[in-house]
TORDRENPA-101234 format. One line per field, with one value per residue (C-alpha): x, y negated, z negated; residue in one letter. Coordinates in nm, 4 decimals, padded with zeros to 6 digits, always signed. Layout:
<atoms>
u <- c(X	...)
v <- c(Y	...)
w <- c(Z	...)
res <- c(a	...)
</atoms>
This chain:
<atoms>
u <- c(+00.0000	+00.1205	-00.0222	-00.0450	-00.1789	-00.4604	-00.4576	-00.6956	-00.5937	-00.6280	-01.0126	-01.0022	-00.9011	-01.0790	-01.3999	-01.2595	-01.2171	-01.6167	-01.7479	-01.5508	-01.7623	-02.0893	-02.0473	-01.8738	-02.0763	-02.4496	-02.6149	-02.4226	-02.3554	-02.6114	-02.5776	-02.3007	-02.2394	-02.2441	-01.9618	-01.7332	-01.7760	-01.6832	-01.3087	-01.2824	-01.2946	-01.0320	-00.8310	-00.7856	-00.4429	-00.5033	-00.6100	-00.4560	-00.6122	-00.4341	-00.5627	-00.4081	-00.3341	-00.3429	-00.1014	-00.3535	-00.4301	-00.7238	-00.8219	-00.8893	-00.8863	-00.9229	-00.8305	-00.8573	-00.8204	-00.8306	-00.6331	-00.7665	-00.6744	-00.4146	-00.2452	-00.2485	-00.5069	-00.6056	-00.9425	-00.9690	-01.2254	-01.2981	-01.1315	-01.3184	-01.1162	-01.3785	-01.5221	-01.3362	-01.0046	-01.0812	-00.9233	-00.5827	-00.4086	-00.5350	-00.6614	-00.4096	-00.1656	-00.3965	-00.4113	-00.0250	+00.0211	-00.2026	-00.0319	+00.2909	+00.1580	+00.0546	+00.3527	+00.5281	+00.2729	+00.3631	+00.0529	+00.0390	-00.3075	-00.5399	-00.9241	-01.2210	-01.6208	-01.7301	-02.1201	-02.3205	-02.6416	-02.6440	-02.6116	-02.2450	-02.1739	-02.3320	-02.4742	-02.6831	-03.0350	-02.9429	-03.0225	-02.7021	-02.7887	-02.7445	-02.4337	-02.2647	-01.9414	-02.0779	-02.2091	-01.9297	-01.6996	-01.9156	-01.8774	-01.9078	-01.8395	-02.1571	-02.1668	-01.7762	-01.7895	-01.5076	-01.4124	-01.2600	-01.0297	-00.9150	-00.8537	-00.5986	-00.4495	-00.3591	-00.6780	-00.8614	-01.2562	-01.2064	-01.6017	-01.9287	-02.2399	-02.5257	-02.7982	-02.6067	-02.7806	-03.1194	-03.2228	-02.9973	-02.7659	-02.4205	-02.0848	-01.8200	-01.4974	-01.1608	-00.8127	-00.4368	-00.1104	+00.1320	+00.3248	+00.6678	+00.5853	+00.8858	+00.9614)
v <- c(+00.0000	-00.3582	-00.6851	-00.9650	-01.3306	-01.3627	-01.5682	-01.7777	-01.6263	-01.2511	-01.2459	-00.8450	-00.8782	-01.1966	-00.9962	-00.6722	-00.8702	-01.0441	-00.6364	-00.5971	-00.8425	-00.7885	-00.4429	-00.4447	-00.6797	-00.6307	-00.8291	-01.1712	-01.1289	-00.9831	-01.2227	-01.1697	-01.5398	-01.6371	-01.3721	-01.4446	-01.8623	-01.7569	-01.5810	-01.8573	-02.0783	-01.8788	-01.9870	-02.3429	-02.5015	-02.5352	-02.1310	-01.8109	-01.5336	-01.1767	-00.8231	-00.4749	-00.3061	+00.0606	+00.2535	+00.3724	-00.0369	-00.0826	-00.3554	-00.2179	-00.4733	-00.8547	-01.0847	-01.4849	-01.7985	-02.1443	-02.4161	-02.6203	-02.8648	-02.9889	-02.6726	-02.5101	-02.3243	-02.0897	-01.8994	-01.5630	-01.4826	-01.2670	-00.9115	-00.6365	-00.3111	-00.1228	+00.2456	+00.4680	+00.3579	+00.2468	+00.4036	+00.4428	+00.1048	-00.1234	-00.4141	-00.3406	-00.4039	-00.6793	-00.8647	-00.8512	-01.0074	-01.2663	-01.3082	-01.3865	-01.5997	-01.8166	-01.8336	-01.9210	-02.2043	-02.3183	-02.2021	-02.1013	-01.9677	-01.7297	-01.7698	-01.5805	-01.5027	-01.1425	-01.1427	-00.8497	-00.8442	-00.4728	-00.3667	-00.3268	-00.4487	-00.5058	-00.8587	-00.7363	-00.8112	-00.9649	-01.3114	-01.4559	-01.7953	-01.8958	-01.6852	-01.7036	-01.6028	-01.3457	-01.1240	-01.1881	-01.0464	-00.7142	-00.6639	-00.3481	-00.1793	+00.0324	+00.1671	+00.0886	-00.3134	-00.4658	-00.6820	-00.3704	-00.3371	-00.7296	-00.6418	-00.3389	-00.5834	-00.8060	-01.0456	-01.1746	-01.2803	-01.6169	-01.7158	-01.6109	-01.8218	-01.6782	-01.6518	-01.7376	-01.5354	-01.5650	-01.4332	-01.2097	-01.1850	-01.3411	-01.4493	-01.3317	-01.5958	-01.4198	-01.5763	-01.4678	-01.6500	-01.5754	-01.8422	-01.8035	-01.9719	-02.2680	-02.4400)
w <- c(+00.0000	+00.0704	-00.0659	+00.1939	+00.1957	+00.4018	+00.7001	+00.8941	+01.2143	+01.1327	+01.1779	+01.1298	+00.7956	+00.6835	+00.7837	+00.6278	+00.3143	+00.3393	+00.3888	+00.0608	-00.1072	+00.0452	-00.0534	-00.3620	-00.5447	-00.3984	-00.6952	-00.5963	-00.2052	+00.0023	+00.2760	+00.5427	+00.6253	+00.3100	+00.2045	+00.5503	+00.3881	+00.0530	+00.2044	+00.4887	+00.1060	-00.0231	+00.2561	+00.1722	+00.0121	-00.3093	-00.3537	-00.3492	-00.0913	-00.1577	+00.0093	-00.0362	+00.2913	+00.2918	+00.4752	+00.7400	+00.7939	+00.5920	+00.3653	+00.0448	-00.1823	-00.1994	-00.4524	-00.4793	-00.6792	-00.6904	-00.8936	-01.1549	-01.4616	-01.2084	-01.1479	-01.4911	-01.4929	-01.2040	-01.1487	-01.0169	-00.8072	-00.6802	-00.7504	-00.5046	-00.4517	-00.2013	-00.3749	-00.1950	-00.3572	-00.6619	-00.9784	-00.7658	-00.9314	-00.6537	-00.8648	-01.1079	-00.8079	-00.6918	-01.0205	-01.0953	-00.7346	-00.8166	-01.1523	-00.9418	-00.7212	-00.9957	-01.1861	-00.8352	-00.8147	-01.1556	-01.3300	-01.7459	-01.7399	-01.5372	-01.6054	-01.5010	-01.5829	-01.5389	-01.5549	-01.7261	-01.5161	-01.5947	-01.9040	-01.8989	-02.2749	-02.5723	-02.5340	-02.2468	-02.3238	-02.6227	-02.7925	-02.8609	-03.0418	-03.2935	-03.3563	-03.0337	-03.1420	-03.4016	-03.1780	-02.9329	-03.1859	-03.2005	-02.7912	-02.6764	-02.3474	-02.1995	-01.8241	-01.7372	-01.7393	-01.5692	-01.8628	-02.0378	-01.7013	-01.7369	-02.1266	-01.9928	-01.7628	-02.0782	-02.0716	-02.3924	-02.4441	-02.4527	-02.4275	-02.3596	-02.1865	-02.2943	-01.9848	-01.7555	-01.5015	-01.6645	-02.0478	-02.1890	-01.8786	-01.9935	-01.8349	-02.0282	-02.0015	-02.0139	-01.9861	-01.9813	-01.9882	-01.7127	-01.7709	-02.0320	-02.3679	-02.4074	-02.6630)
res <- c(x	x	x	x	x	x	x	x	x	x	x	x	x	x	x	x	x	x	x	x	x	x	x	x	x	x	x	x	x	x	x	x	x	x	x	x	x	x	x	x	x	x	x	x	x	x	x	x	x	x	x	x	x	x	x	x	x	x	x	x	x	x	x	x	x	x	x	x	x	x	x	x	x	x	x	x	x	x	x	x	x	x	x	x	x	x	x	x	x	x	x	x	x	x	x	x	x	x	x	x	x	x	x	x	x	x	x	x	x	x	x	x	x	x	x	x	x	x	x	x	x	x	x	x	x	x	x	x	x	x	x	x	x	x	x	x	x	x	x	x	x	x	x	x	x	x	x	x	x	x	x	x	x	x	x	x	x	x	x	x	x	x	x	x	x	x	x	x	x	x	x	x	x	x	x	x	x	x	x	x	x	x	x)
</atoms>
Protein backbone atom coordinates (compact mmCIF):
# COMPACT_ATOMS: atom_id res chain seq x y z
CA UNK A 1 0.00 0.00 0.00
CA UNK A 2 1.20 3.58 -0.70
CA UNK A 3 -0.22 6.85 0.66
CA UNK A 4 -0.45 9.65 -1.94
CA UNK A 5 -1.79 13.31 -1.96
CA UNK A 6 -4.60 13.63 -4.02
CA UNK A 7 -4.58 15.68 -7.00
CA UNK A 8 -6.96 17.78 -8.94
CA UNK A 9 -5.94 16.26 -12.14
CA UNK A 10 -6.28 12.51 -11.33
CA UNK A 11 -10.13 12.46 -11.78
CA UNK A 12 -10.02 8.45 -11.30
CA UNK A 13 -9.01 8.78 -7.96
CA UNK A 14 -10.79 11.97 -6.84
CA UNK A 15 -14.00 9.96 -7.84
CA UNK A 16 -12.60 6.72 -6.28
CA UNK A 17 -12.17 8.70 -3.14
CA UNK A 18 -16.17 10.44 -3.39
CA UNK A 19 -17.48 6.36 -3.89
CA UNK A 20 -15.51 5.97 -0.61
CA UNK A 21 -17.62 8.43 1.07
CA UNK A 22 -20.89 7.88 -0.45
CA UNK A 23 -20.47 4.43 0.53
CA UNK A 24 -18.74 4.45 3.62
CA UNK A 25 -20.76 6.80 5.45
CA UNK A 26 -24.50 6.31 3.98
CA UNK A 27 -26.15 8.29 6.95
CA UNK A 28 -24.23 11.71 5.96
CA UNK A 29 -23.55 11.29 2.05
CA UNK A 30 -26.11 9.83 -0.02
CA UNK A 31 -25.78 12.23 -2.76
CA UNK A 32 -23.01 11.70 -5.43
CA UNK A 33 -22.39 15.40 -6.25
CA UNK A 34 -22.44 16.37 -3.10
CA UNK A 35 -19.62 13.72 -2.04
CA UNK A 36 -17.33 14.45 -5.50
CA UNK A 37 -17.76 18.62 -3.88
CA UNK A 38 -16.83 17.57 -0.53
CA UNK A 39 -13.09 15.81 -2.04
CA UNK A 40 -12.82 18.57 -4.89
CA UNK A 41 -12.95 20.78 -1.06
CA UNK A 42 -10.32 18.79 0.23
CA UNK A 43 -8.31 19.87 -2.56
CA UNK A 44 -7.86 23.43 -1.72
CA UNK A 45 -4.43 25.01 -0.12
CA UNK A 46 -5.03 25.35 3.09
CA UNK A 47 -6.10 21.31 3.54
CA UNK A 48 -4.56 18.11 3.49
CA UNK A 49 -6.12 15.34 0.91
CA UNK A 50 -4.34 11.77 1.58
CA UNK A 51 -5.63 8.23 -0.09
CA UNK A 52 -4.08 4.75 0.36
CA UNK A 53 -3.34 3.06 -2.91
CA UNK A 54 -3.43 -0.61 -2.92
CA UNK A 55 -1.01 -2.53 -4.75
CA UNK A 56 -3.54 -3.72 -7.40
CA UNK A 57 -4.30 0.37 -7.94
CA UNK A 58 -7.24 0.83 -5.92
CA UNK A 59 -8.22 3.55 -3.65
CA UNK A 60 -8.89 2.18 -0.45
CA UNK A 61 -8.86 4.73 1.82
CA UNK A 62 -9.23 8.55 1.99
CA UNK A 63 -8.31 10.85 4.52
CA UNK A 64 -8.57 14.85 4.79
CA UNK A 65 -8.20 17.99 6.79
CA UNK A 66 -8.31 21.44 6.90
CA UNK A 67 -6.33 24.16 8.94
CA UNK A 68 -7.66 26.20 11.55
CA UNK A 69 -6.74 28.65 14.62
CA UNK A 70 -4.15 29.89 12.08
CA UNK A 71 -2.45 26.73 11.48
CA UNK A 72 -2.48 25.10 14.91
CA UNK A 73 -5.07 23.24 14.93
CA UNK A 74 -6.06 20.90 12.04
CA UNK A 75 -9.43 18.99 11.49
CA UNK A 76 -9.69 15.63 10.17
CA UNK A 77 -12.25 14.83 8.07
CA UNK A 78 -12.98 12.67 6.80
CA UNK A 79 -11.31 9.11 7.50
CA UNK A 80 -13.18 6.37 5.05
CA UNK A 81 -11.16 3.11 4.52
CA UNK A 82 -13.79 1.23 2.01
CA UNK A 83 -15.22 -2.46 3.75
CA UNK A 84 -13.36 -4.68 1.95
CA UNK A 85 -10.05 -3.58 3.57
CA UNK A 86 -10.81 -2.47 6.62
CA UNK A 87 -9.23 -4.04 9.78
CA UNK A 88 -5.83 -4.43 7.66
CA UNK A 89 -4.09 -1.05 9.31
CA UNK A 90 -5.35 1.23 6.54
CA UNK A 91 -6.61 4.14 8.65
CA UNK A 92 -4.10 3.41 11.08
CA UNK A 93 -1.66 4.04 8.08
CA UNK A 94 -3.96 6.79 6.92
CA UNK A 95 -4.11 8.65 10.20
CA UNK A 96 -0.25 8.51 10.95
CA UNK A 97 0.21 10.07 7.35
CA UNK A 98 -2.03 12.66 8.17
CA UNK A 99 -0.32 13.08 11.52
CA UNK A 100 2.91 13.86 9.42
CA UNK A 101 1.58 16.00 7.21
CA UNK A 102 0.55 18.17 9.96
CA UNK A 103 3.53 18.34 11.86
CA UNK A 104 5.28 19.21 8.35
CA UNK A 105 2.73 22.04 8.15
CA UNK A 106 3.63 23.18 11.56
CA UNK A 107 0.53 22.02 13.30
CA UNK A 108 0.39 21.01 17.46
CA UNK A 109 -3.07 19.68 17.40
CA UNK A 110 -5.40 17.30 15.37
CA UNK A 111 -9.24 17.70 16.05
CA UNK A 112 -12.21 15.81 15.01
CA UNK A 113 -16.21 15.03 15.83
CA UNK A 114 -17.30 11.43 15.39
CA UNK A 115 -21.20 11.43 15.55
CA UNK A 116 -23.21 8.50 17.26
CA UNK A 117 -26.42 8.44 15.16
CA UNK A 118 -26.44 4.73 15.95
CA UNK A 119 -26.12 3.67 19.04
CA UNK A 120 -22.45 3.27 18.99
CA UNK A 121 -21.74 4.49 22.75
CA UNK A 122 -23.32 5.06 25.72
CA UNK A 123 -24.74 8.59 25.34
CA UNK A 124 -26.83 7.36 22.47
CA UNK A 125 -30.35 8.11 23.24
CA UNK A 126 -29.43 9.65 26.23
CA UNK A 127 -30.23 13.11 27.92
CA UNK A 128 -27.02 14.56 28.61
CA UNK A 129 -27.89 17.95 30.42
CA UNK A 130 -27.45 18.96 32.94
CA UNK A 131 -24.34 16.85 33.56
CA UNK A 132 -22.65 17.04 30.34
CA UNK A 133 -19.41 16.03 31.42
CA UNK A 134 -20.78 13.46 34.02
CA UNK A 135 -22.09 11.24 31.78
CA UNK A 136 -19.30 11.88 29.33
CA UNK A 137 -17.00 10.46 31.86
CA UNK A 138 -19.16 7.14 32.01
CA UNK A 139 -18.77 6.64 27.91
CA UNK A 140 -19.08 3.48 26.76
CA UNK A 141 -18.39 1.79 23.47
CA UNK A 142 -21.57 -0.32 22.00
CA UNK A 143 -21.67 -1.67 18.24
CA UNK A 144 -17.76 -0.89 17.37
CA UNK A 145 -17.89 3.13 17.39
CA UNK A 146 -15.08 4.66 15.69
CA UNK A 147 -14.12 6.82 18.63
CA UNK A 148 -12.60 3.70 20.38
CA UNK A 149 -10.30 3.37 17.01
CA UNK A 150 -9.15 7.30 17.37
CA UNK A 151 -8.54 6.42 21.27
CA UNK A 152 -5.99 3.39 19.93
CA UNK A 153 -4.49 5.83 17.63
CA UNK A 154 -3.59 8.06 20.78
CA UNK A 155 -6.78 10.46 20.72
CA UNK A 156 -8.61 11.75 23.92
CA UNK A 157 -12.56 12.80 24.44
CA UNK A 158 -12.06 16.17 24.53
CA UNK A 159 -16.02 17.16 24.27
CA UNK A 160 -19.29 16.11 23.60
CA UNK A 161 -22.40 18.22 21.86
CA UNK A 162 -25.26 16.78 22.94
CA UNK A 163 -27.98 16.52 19.85
CA UNK A 164 -26.07 17.38 17.55
CA UNK A 165 -27.81 15.35 15.02
CA UNK A 166 -31.19 15.65 16.65
CA UNK A 167 -32.23 14.33 20.48
CA UNK A 168 -29.97 12.10 21.89
CA UNK A 169 -27.66 11.85 18.79
CA UNK A 170 -24.21 13.41 19.93
CA UNK A 171 -20.85 14.49 18.35
CA UNK A 172 -18.20 13.32 20.28
CA UNK A 173 -14.97 15.96 20.02
CA UNK A 174 -11.61 14.20 20.14
CA UNK A 175 -8.13 15.76 19.86
CA UNK A 176 -4.37 14.68 19.81
CA UNK A 177 -1.10 16.50 19.88
CA UNK A 178 1.32 15.75 17.13
CA UNK A 179 3.25 18.42 17.71
CA UNK A 180 6.68 18.03 20.32
CA UNK A 181 5.85 19.72 23.68
CA UNK A 182 8.86 22.68 24.07
CA UNK A 183 9.61 24.40 26.63
Amino acid sequence: MEIISLSKVDKSRLEEAARLLLDGFTASWNDWTECVEEVEESLQNDRISRVAIHENGKVVGWIAGASNYRGNVWDLHPLVVHKDYQGQGIGKALVADFESCVREKGGVTIFLGTDDEDNGTTLFGQELYPDVLGRLQQIKNRNHHPFGFYEKAGFSIVGVLPDANGFGKPDIFMAKRVAKLTK
